[in-house]
C-alpha positions as CSV (number, residue, x, y, z in Angstrom):
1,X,-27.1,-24.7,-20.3
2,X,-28.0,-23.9,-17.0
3,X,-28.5,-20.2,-15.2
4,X,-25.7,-20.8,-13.0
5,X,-23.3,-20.8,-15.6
6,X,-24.9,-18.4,-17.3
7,X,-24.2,-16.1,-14.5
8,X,-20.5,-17.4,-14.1
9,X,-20.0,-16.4,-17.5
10,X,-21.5,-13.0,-17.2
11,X,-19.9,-12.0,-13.8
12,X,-16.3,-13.5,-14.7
13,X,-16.0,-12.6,-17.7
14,X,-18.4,-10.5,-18.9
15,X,-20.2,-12.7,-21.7
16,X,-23.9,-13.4,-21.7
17,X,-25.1,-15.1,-25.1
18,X,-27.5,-14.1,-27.0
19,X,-28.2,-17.4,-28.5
20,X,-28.3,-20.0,-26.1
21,X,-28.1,-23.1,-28.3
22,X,-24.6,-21.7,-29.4
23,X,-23.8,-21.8,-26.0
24,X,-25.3,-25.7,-25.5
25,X,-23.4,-26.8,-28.3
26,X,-20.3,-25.7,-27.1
27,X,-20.4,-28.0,-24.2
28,X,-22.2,-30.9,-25.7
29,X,-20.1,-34.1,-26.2
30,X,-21.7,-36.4,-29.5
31,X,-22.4,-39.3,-26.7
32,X,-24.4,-36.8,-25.0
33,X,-26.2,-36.2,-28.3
34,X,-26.7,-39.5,-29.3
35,X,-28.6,-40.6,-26.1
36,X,-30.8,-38.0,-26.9
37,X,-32.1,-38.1,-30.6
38,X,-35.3,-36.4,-29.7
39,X,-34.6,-33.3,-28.6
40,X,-32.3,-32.4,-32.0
41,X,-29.1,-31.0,-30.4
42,X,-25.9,-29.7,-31.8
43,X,-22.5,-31.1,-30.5
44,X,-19.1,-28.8,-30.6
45,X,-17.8,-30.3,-33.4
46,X,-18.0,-27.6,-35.9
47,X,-17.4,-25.1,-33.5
48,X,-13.9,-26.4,-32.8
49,X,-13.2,-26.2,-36.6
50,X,-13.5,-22.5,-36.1
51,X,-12.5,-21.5,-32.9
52,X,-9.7,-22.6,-33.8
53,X,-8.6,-20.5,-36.5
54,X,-10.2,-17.4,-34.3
55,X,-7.9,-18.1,-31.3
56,X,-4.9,-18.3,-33.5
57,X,-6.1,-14.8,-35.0
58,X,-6.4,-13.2,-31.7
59,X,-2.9,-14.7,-30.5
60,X,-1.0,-14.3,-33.8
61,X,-1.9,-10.3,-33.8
62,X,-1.7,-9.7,-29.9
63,X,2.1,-11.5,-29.5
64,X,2.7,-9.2,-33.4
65,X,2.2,-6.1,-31.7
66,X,3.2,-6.5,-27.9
67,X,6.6,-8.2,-29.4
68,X,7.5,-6.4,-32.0
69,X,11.6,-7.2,-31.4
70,X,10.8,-11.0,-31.9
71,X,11.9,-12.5,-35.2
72,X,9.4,-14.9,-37.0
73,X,10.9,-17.8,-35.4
74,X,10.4,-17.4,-32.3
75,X,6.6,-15.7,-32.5
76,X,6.0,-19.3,-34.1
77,X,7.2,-21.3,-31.4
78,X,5.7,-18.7,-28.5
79,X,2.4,-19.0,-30.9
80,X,2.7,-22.7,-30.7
81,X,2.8,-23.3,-27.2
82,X,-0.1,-21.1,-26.8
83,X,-2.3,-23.3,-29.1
84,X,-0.7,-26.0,-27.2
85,X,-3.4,-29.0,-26.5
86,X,-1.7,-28.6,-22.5
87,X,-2.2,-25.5,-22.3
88,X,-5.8,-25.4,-23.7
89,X,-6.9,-27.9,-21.3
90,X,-5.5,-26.1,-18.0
91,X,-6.9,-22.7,-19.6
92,X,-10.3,-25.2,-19.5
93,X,-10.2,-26.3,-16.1
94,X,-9.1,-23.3,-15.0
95,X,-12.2,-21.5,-16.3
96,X,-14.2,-24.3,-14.6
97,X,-15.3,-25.4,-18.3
98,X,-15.3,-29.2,-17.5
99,X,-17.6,-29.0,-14.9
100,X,-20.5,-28.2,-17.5
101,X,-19.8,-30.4,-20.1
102,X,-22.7,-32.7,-21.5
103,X,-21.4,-35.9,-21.8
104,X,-23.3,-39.4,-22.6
105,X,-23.6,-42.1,-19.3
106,X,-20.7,-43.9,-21.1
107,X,-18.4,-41.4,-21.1
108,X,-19.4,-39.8,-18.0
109,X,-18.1,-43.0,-16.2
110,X,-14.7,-43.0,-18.6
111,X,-14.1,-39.7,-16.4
112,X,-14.1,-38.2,-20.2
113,X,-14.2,-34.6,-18.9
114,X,-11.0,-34.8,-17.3
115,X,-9.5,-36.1,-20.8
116,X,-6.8,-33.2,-22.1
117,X,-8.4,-34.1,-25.9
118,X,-11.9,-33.1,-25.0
119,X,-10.8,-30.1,-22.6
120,X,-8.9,-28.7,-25.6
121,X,-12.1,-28.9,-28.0
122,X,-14.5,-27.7,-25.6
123,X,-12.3,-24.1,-24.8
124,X,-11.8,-24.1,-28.6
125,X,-15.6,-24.4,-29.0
126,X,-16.3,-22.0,-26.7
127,X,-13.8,-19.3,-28.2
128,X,-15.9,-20.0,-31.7
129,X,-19.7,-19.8,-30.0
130,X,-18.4,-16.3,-28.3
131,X,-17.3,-15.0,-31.8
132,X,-20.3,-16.1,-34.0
133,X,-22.6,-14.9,-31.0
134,X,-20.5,-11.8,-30.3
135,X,-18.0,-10.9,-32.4
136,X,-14.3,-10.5,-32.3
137,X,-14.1,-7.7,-29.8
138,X,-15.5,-10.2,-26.9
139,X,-13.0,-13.0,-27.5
140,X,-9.5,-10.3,-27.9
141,X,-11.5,-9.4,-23.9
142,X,-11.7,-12.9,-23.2
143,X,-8.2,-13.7,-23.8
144,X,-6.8,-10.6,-22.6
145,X,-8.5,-11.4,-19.3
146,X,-7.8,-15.3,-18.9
147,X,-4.6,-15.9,-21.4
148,X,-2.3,-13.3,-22.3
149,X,-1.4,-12.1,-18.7
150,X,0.1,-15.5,-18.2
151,X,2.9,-14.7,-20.5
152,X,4.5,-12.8,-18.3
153,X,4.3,-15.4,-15.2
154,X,5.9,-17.9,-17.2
155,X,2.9,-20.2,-17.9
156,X,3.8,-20.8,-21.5
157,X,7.8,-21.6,-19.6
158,X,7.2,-25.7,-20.1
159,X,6.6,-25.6,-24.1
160,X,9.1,-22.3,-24.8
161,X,12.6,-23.5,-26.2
162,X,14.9,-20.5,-24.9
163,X,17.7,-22.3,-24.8
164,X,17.0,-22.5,-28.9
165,X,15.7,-18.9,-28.9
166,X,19.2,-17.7,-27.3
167,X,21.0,-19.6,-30.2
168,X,19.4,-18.2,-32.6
169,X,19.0,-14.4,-31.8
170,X,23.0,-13.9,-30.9
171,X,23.9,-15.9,-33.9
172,X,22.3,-13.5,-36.3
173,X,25.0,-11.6,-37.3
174,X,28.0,-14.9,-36.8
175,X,28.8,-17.4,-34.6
176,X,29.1,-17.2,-30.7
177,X,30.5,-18.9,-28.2
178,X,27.6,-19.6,-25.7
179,X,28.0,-21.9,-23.1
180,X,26.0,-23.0,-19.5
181,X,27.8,-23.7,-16.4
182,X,26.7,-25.7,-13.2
183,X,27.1,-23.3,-10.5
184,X,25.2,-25.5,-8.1
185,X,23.3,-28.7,-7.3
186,X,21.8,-29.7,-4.0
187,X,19.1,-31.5,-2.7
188,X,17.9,-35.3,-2.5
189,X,17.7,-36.9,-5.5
190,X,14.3,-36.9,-5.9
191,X,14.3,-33.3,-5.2
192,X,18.0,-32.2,-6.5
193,X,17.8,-28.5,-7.7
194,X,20.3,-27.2,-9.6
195,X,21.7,-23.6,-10.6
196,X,23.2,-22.9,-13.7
197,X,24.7,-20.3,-15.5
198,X,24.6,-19.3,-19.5
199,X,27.2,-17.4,-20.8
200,X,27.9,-15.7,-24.8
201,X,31.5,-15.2,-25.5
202,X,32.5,-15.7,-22.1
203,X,30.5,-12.9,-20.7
204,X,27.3,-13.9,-17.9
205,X,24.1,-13.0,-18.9
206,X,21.4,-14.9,-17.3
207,X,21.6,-17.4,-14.2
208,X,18.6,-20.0,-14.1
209,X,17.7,-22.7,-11.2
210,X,15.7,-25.6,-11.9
211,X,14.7,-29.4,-10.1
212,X,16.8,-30.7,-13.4
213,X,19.9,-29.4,-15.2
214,X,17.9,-29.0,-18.4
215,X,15.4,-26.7,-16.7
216,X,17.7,-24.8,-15.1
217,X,19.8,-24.1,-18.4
218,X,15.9,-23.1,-20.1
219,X,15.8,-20.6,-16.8
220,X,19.1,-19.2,-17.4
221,X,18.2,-18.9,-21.4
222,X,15.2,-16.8,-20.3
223,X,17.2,-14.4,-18.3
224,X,19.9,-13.6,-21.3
225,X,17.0,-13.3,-23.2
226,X,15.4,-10.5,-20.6
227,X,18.9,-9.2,-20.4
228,X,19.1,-9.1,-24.0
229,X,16.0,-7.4,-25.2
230,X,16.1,-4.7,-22.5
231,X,19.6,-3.5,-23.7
232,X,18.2,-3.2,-27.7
């Protein structure tokens, strides 16, 4: 891998490895390895078996303790969309991860490093050659750095079901009458945004806008649920 990224990695986010063939095998794409036999190289493969399981780890414990209201449901789903394959891609180009990618000629004219599959097993391989090379204590830096402050901007918004989450945590203890209300809708077509309101047992708790109804009744689900846990 080459000293420029290297020193991206050090100065963004404080990670120099200490074995730099972890590192190369990271980012190195099988076509890449196949059009060169001689020089023996190692592809991510492998590492995305691992990293894997290590960024799961390191989400699973930081959403346990910074949520600690949640019920298992909805830690699963939040959990899910943050191993989401869409969100591990934008995390990747984000990070400016496809830009040093190894790929073979073949795939290199496919465009393959813009491809959401690969992005999502390169950042997955990378998470694994920091913890073998490093440790654990890197990645949790790594993540709180690039991933978990994204939570609360709404990143995570797209894959979150709060309209489900807002369901299930009023109907804990019985049922409830909960029910979303166009307040508003303007705009061209193609650009129509709409507000909406959600309300439990006839009582307002959240108000949501979005370019279509059904985003604007997610919106609206988020704020009852803001509303919610800051009166428990």
């Amino acid at each position: 891998m080459s000293t420029e990224f290297d020193n991206y990695l050090a100065n963004k986010f404080g990670i120099r490895f200490h074995n730099e063939a972890l590192l190369d095998a990271a980012f190195t794409q099988a076509s890449y390895v196949n059009e060169h036999p001689g020089r023996h190289l190692k592809y991510y493969q492998r590492l995305e078996f691992l990293g894997d399981a290590v960024y799961e780890l390191v989400v699973s414990t930081y959403i346990f303790k910074h949520y600690p209201t949640l019920p298992e449901g909805r830690l699963t789903r939040l959990r899910a969309a943050m191993v989401d394959r869409q969100s591990f891609s934008k995390l990747a180009k984000e990070c400016h991860f496809d830009k040093h990618i190894l790929l073979g000629k073949g795939e290199e004219k496919a465009h393959a490093r813009n491809r959401v599959k690969l992005l999502c097993d390169i950042f997955e391989s990378f998470i694994a050659a920091v913890y073998i090379d490093q440790g654990m204590k890197p990645v949790v830096r790594f993540c709180n750095q690039v991933i978990f402050p994204k939570l609360g901007q709404g990143w995570f918004d797209e894959y979150f079901d709060h309209k489900t989450d807002l369901q299930e945590r009023v109907q804990e203890h019985g049922p409830v009458k909960i029910q979303y209300h166009v307040l508003d809708a303007n705009g061209p077509d193609n650009k129509r945004k709409f507000k909406v309101s959600v309300t439990i047992n006839n009582k307002q708790l959240g108000i949501g806008v979005g370019h279509s109804k059904k985003n604007a009744e997610q919106h609206a689900a988020k704020k009852a649920l803001e509303v919610i846990d800051k009166n428990n």
